[in-house]
Biopython code that builds the backbone (N, CA, C, O; Angstrom):
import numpy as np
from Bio.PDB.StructureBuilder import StructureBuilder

atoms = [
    (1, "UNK", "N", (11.401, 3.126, 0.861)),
    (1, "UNK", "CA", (10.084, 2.559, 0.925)),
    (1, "UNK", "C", (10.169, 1.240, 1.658)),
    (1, "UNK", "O", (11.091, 0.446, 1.471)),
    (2, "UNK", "N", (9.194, 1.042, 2.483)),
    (2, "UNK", "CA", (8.978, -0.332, 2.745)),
    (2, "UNK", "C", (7.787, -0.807, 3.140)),
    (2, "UNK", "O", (7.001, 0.116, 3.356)),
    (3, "UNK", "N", (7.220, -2.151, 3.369)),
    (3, "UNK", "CA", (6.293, -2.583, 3.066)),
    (3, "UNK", "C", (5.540, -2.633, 4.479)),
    (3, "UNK", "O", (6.078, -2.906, 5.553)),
    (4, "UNK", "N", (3.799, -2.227, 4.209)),
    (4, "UNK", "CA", (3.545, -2.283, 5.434)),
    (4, "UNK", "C", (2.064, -2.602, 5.508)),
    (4, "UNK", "O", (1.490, -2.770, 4.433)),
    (5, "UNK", "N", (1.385, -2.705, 6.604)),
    (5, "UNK", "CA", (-0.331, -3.156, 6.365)),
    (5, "UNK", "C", (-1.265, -1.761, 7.154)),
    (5, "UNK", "O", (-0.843, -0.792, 7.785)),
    (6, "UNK", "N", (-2.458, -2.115, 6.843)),
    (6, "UNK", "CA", (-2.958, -1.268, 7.945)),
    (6, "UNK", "C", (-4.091, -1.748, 7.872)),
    (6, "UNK", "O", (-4.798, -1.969, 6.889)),
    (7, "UNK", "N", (-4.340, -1.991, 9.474)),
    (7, "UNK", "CA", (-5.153, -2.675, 10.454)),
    (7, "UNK", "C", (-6.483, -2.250, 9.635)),
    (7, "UNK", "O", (-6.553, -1.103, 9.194)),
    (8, "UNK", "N", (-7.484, -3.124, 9.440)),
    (8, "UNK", "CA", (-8.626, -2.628, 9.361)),
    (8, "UNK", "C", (-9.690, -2.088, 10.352)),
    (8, "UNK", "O", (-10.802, -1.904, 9.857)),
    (9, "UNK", "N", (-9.553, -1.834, 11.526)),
    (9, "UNK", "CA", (-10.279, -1.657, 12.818)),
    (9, "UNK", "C", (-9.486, -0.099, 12.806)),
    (9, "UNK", "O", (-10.021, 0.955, 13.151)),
    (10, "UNK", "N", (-8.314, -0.234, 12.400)),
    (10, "UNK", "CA", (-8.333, 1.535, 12.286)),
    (10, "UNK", "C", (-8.390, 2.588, 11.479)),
    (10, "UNK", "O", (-7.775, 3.652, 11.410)),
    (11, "UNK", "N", (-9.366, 2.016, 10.798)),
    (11, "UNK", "CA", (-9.240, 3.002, 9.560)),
    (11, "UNK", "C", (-11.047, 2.691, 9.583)),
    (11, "UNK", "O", (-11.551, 3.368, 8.686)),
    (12, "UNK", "N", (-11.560, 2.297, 9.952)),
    (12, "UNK", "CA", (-12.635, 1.176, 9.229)),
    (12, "UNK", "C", (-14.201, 2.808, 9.393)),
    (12, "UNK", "O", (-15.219, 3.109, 8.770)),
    (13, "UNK", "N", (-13.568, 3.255, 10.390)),
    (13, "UNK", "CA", (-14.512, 4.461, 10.952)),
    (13, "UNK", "C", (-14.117, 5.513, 10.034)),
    (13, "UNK", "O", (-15.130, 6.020, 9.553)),
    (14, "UNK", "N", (-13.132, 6.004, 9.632)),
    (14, "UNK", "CA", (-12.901, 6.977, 8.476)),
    (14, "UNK", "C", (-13.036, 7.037, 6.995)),
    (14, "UNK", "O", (-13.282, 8.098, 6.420)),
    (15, "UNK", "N", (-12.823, 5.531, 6.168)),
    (15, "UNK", "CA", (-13.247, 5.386, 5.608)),
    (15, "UNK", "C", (-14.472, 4.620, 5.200)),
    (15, "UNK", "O", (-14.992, 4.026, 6.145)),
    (16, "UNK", "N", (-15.077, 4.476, 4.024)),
    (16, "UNK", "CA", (-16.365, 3.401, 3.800)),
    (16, "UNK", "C", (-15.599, 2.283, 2.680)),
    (16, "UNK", "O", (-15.331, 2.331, 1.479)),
    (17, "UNK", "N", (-15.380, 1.087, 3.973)),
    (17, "UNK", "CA", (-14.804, -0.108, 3.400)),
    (17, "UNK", "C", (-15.799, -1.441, 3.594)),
    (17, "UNK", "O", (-16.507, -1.711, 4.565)),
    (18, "UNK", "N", (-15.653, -2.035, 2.596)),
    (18, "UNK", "CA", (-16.526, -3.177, 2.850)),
    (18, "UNK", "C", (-16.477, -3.857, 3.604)),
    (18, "UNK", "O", (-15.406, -4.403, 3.869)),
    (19, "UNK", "N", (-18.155, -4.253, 4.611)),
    (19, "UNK", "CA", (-17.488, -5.347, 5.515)),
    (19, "UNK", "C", (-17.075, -6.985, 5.227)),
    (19, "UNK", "O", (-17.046, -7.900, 6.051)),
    (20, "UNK", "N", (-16.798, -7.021, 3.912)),
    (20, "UNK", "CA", (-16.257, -8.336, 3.506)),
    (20, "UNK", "C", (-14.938, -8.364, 3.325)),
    (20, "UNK", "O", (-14.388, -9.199, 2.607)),
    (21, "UNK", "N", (-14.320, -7.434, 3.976)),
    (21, "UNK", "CA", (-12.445, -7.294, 3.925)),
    (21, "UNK", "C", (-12.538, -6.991, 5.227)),
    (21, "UNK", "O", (-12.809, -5.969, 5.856)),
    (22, "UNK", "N", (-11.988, -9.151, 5.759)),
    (22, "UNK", "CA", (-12.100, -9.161, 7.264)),
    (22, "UNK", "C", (-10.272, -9.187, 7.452)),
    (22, "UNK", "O", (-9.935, -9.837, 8.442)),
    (23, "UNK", "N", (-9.300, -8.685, 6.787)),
    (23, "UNK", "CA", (-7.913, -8.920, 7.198)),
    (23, "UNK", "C", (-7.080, -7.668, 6.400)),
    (23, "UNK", "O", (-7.278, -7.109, 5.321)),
    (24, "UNK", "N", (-6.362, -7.554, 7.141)),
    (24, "UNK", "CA", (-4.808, -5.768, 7.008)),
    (24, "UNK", "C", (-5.332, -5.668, 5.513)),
    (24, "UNK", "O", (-6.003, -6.421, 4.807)),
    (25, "UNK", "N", (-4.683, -4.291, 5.305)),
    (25, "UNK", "CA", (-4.571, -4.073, 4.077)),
    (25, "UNK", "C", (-3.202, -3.686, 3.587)),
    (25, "UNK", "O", (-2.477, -2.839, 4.108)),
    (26, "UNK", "N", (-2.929, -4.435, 2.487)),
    (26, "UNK", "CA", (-0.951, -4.008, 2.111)),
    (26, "UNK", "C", (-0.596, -2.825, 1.867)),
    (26, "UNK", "O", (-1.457, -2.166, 1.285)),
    (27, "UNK", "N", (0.035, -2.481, 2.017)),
    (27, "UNK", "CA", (0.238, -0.686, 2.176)),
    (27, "UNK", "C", (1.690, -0.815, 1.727)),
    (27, "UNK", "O", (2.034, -1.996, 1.761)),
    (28, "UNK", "N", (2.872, 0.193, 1.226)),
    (28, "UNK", "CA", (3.838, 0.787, 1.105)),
    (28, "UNK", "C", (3.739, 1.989, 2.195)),
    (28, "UNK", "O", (2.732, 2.649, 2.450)),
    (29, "UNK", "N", (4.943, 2.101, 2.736)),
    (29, "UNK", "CA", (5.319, 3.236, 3.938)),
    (29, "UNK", "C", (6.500, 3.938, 3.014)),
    (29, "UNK", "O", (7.542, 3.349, 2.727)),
    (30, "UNK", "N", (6.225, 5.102, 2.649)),
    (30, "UNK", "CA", (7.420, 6.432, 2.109)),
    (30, "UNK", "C", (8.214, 6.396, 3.723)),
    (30, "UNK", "O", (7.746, 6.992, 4.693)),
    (31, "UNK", "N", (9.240, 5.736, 3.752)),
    (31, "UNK", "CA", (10.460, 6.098, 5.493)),
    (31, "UNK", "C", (10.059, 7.372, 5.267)),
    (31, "UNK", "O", (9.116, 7.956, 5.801)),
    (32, "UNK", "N", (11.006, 7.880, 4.247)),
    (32, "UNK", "CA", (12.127, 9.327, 4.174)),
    (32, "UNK", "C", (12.153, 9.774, 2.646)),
    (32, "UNK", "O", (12.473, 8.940, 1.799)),
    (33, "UNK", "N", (11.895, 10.791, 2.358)),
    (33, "UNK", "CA", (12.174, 11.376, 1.344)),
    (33, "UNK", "C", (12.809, 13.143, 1.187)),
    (33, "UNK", "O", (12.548, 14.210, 1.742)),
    (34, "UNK", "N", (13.529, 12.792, 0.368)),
    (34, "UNK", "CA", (13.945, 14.590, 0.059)),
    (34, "UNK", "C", (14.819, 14.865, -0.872)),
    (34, "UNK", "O", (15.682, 14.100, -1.302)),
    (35, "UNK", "N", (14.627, 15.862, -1.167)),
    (35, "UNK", "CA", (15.552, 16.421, -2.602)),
    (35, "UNK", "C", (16.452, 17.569, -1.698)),
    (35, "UNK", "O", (16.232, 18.116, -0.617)),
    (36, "UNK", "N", (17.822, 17.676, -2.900)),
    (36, "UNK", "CA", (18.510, 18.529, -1.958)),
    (36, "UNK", "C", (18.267, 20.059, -2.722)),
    (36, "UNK", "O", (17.795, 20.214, -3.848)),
    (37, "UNK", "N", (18.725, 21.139, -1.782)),
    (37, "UNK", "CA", (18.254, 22.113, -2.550)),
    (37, "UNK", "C", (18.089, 22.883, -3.333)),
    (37, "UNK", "O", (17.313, 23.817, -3.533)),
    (38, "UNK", "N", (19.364, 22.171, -4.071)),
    (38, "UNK", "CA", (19.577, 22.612, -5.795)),
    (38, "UNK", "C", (18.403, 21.892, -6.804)),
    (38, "UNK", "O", (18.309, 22.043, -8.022)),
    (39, "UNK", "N", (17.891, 21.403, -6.281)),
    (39, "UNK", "CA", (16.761, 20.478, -7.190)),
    (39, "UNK", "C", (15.300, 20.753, -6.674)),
    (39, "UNK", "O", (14.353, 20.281, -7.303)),
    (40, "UNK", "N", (15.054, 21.677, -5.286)),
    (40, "UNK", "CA", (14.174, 22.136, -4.843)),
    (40, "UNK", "C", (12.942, 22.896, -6.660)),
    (40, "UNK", "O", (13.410, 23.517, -7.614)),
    (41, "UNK", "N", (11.867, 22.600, -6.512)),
    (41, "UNK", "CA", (10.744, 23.819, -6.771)),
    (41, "UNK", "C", (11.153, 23.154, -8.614)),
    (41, "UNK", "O", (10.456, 23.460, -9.582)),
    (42, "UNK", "N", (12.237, 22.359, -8.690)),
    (42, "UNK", "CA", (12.092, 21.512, -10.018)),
    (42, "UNK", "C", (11.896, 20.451, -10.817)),
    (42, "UNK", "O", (12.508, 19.925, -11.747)),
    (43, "UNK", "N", (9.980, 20.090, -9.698)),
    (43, "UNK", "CA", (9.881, 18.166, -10.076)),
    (43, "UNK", "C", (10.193, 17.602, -9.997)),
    (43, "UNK", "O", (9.821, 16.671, -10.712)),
    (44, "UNK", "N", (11.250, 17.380, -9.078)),
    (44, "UNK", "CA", (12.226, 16.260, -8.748)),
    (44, "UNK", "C", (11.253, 15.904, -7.661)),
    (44, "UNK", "O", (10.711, 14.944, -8.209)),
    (45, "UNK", "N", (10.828, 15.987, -6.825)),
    (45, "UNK", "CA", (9.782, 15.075, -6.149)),
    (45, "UNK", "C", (8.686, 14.895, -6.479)),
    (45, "UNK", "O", (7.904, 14.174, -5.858)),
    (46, "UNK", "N", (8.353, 15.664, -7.772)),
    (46, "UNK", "CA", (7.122, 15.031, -8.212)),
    (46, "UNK", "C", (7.132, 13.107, -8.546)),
    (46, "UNK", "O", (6.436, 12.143, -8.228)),
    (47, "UNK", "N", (8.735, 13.445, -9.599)),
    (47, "UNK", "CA", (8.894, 12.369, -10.090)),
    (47, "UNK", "C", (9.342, 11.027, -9.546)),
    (47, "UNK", "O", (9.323, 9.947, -10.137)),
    (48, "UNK", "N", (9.890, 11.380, -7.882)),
    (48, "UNK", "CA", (9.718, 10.883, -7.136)),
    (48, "UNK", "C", (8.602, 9.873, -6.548)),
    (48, "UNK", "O", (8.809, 8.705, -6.217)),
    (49, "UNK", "N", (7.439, 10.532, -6.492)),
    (49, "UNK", "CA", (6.402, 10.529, -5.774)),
    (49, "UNK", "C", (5.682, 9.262, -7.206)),
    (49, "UNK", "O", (5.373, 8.076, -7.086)),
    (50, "UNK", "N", (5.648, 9.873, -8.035)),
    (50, "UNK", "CA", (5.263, 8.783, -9.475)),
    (50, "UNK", "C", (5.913, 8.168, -9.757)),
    (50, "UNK", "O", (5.718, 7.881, -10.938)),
    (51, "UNK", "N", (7.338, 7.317, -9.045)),
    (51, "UNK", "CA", (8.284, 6.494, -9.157)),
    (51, "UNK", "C", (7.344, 5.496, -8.178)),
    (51, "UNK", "O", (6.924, 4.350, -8.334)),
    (52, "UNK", "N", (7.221, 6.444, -7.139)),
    (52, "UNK", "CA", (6.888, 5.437, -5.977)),
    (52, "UNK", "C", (5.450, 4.734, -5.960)),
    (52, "UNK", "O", (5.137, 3.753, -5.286)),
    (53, "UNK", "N", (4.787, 5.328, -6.695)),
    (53, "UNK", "CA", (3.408, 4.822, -7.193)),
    (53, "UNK", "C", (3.127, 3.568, -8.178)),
    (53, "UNK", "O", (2.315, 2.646, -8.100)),
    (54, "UNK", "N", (4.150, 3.906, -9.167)),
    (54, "UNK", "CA", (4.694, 2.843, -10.117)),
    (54, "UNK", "C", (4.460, 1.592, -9.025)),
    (54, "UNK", "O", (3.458, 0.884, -8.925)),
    (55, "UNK", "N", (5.612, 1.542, -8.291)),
    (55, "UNK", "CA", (6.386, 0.856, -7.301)),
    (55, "UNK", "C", (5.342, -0.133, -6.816)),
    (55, "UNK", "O", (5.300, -1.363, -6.788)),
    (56, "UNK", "N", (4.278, 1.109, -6.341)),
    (56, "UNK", "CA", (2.961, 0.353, -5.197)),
    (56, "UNK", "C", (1.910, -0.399, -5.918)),
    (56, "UNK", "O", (1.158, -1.195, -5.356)),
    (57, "UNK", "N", (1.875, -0.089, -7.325)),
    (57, "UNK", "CA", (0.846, -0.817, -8.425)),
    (57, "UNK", "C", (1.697, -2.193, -8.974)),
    (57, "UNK", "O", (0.899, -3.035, -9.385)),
    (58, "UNK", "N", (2.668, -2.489, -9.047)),
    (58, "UNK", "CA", (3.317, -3.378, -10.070)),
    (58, "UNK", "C", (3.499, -4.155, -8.615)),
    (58, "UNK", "O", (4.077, -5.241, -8.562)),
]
sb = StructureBuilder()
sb.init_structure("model")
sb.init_model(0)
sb.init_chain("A")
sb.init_seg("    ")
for serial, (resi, resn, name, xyz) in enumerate(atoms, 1):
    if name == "N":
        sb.init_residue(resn, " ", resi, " ")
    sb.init_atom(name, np.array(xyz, "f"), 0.0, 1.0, " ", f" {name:<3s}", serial, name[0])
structure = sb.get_structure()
């Protein structure tokens, strides 16, 4: 994971954001992820994925 923004001028047309958020928004970027394939199809990236959420709230 690492830390990242995103521009408000590019997103600003897809979503409905207020126009009183005149600067980036902080974002987390997932690089790379993967399980190997003995752990495939058994929640192991679920729990992944809700590790990394944790991560982006705290």
């Amino acid at each position: 994971m690492s830390v990242a923004t995103i521009e408000r001028a590019t997103i600003e047309d897809e979503l409905d954001i207020s126009s009183s958020i005149k600067y980036s928004i902080p974002a987390i970027k997932i690089t790379r992820l993967c399980v190997f394939d003995t752990f495939c199809h058994k929640g192991v990236g679920s729990i992944l994925m809700t590790f990394a959420n944790i991560l982006a709230v705290v």
